[in-house]
Steps between C-alpha positions, in 0.01 A plus 500: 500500500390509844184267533230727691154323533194637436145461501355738287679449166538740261505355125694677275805408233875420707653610212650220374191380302273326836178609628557496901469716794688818503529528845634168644679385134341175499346349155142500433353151388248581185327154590468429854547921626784351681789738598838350548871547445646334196717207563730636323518875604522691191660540181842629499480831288866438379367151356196658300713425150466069648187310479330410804615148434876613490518720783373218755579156344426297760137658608179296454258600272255639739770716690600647132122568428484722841679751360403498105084471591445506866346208488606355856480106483457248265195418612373893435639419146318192445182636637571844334597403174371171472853288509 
Protein backbone atom coordinates (compact mmCIF):
# COMPACT_ATOMS: atom_id res chain seq x y z
CA UNK A 1 0.00 0.00 0.00
CA UNK A 2 1.51 3.18 -0.83
CA UNK A 3 1.28 5.50 2.34
CA UNK A 4 -0.25 8.94 0.94
CA UNK A 5 -0.96 11.51 3.78
CA UNK A 6 -3.79 13.38 4.19
CA UNK A 7 -5.51 15.90 6.05
CA UNK A 8 -8.96 15.64 5.46
CA UNK A 9 -9.80 12.01 6.30
CA UNK A 10 -12.42 10.27 5.01
CA UNK A 11 -13.94 7.52 7.52
CA UNK A 12 -15.27 4.70 6.02
CA UNK A 13 -14.77 0.60 6.43
CA UNK A 14 -10.98 -0.72 4.74
CA UNK A 15 -12.56 -3.73 4.20
CA UNK A 16 -10.98 -5.89 6.31
CA UNK A 17 -13.24 -5.13 9.35
CA UNK A 18 -11.41 -1.31 10.57
CA UNK A 19 -12.97 1.98 10.59
CA UNK A 20 -10.12 4.34 8.95
CA UNK A 21 -9.64 6.76 6.25
CA UNK A 22 -10.36 5.66 2.78
CA UNK A 23 -8.19 7.87 1.20
CA UNK A 24 -4.72 7.65 2.86
CA UNK A 25 -5.39 3.75 4.35
CA UNK A 26 -4.47 4.63 7.73
CA UNK A 27 -6.64 3.24 10.88
CA UNK A 28 -9.01 5.35 12.66
CA UNK A 29 -8.58 5.37 16.58
CA UNK A 30 -12.38 5.06 18.13
CA UNK A 31 -10.85 6.66 21.42
CA UNK A 32 -8.41 9.29 20.88
CA UNK A 33 -9.70 10.14 16.74
CA UNK A 34 -6.18 9.24 16.10
CA UNK A 35 -5.31 8.03 12.53
CA UNK A 36 -2.33 5.82 12.15
CA UNK A 37 -0.91 2.81 10.35
CA UNK A 38 -1.09 -0.46 12.19
CA UNK A 39 2.12 -1.81 13.45
CA UNK A 40 1.50 -4.58 11.97
CA UNK A 41 0.18 -3.71 8.41
CA UNK A 42 -2.71 -5.87 7.84
CA UNK A 43 -4.05 -9.19 7.96
CA UNK A 44 -2.91 -11.56 5.42
CA UNK A 45 -6.17 -12.63 3.52
CA UNK A 46 -4.59 -16.15 2.89
CA UNK A 47 -4.29 -16.45 6.87
CA UNK A 48 -8.08 -15.54 7.59
CA UNK A 49 -8.70 -19.54 8.54
CA UNK A 50 -5.56 -18.59 11.73
CA UNK A 51 -6.35 -16.63 14.73
CA UNK A 52 -4.87 -13.38 15.12
CA UNK A 53 -2.71 -14.92 17.78
CA UNK A 54 -1.34 -17.61 15.26
CA UNK A 55 -0.69 -15.62 12.35
CA UNK A 56 1.78 -13.15 14.32
CA UNK A 57 3.14 -15.06 17.39
CA UNK A 58 5.49 -12.88 18.46
CA UNK A 59 3.31 -9.40 18.33
CA UNK A 60 2.40 -7.57 21.57
CA UNK A 61 -0.91 -7.33 22.59
CA UNK A 62 -1.52 -3.81 21.64
CA UNK A 63 -0.05 -4.28 18.01
CA UNK A 64 -2.63 -7.43 17.67
CA UNK A 65 -5.53 -5.17 19.00
CA UNK A 66 -4.70 -2.53 16.01
CA UNK A 67 -5.99 -4.59 13.66
CA UNK A 68 -8.99 -6.63 15.50
CA UNK A 69 -10.54 -3.04 17.21
CA UNK A 70 -8.56 -0.10 16.09
CA UNK A 71 -7.87 0.71 19.22
CA UNK A 72 -4.25 2.29 18.69
CA UNK A 73 -2.28 2.03 22.11
CA UNK A 74 -2.59 0.52 25.22
CA UNK A 75 -3.11 3.42 26.82
CA UNK A 76 -6.38 4.17 24.34
CA UNK A 77 -7.39 0.67 25.67
CA UNK A 78 -7.03 1.37 29.20
CA UNK A 79 -8.66 4.70 28.96
CA UNK A 80 -11.23 3.30 26.39
CA UNK A 81 -12.20 0.27 27.94
CA UNK A 82 -11.26 0.76 31.33
CA UNK A 83 -8.09 -1.87 31.53
Amino acid sequence: MVKVLCTDHTLGSLGDGRLGCLDCGRTHCPHCDRYYWPKLGARNVHKQHMTIQMEFPNAKPFEREQLQTGICSSECWDKYLGG
